[in-house]
N, C-alpha and C positions, 0 to 999 in steps of 0.2 A: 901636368897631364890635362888632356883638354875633355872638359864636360859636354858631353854627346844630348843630356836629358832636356835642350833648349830647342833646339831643332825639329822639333815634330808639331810645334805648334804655326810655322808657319811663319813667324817672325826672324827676320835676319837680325844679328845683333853687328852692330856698325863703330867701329872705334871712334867716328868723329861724324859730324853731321854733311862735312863736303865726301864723307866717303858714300854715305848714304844717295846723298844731289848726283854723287856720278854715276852710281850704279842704276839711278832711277832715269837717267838722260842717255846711257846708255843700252839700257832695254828698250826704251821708247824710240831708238834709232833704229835695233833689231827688228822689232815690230813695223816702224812703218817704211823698212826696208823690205821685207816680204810682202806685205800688203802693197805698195808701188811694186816689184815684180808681178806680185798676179795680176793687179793689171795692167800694166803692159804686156804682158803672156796675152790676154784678152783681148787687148785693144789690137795686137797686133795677127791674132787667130780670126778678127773678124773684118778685119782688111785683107786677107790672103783668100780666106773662104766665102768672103763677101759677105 
């Protein structure tokens, strides 16, 4: 049965350290996949509206 009482502190627990390297190179692709959308959403709202 899986132990629930690790979870609320915040820490992910990772069966291996490249599981860890992927999920951290994978958020960080999330993130500056949205942050490059807004701006370009900007850059391109301030060429249309001048």
């Amino acid at each position: 049965m899986y132990n629930n009482n690790n979870n609320n502190n915040g820490n992910r627990d990772f069966v291996n350290p490249q599981q860890k390297k992927f999920f951290l190179i994978s958020r960080a692709f999330k993130i500056g996949n949205i942050l490059a959308t807004i701006i370009l959403i900007s850059v391109i709202g301030k060429y249309f509206l001048g």
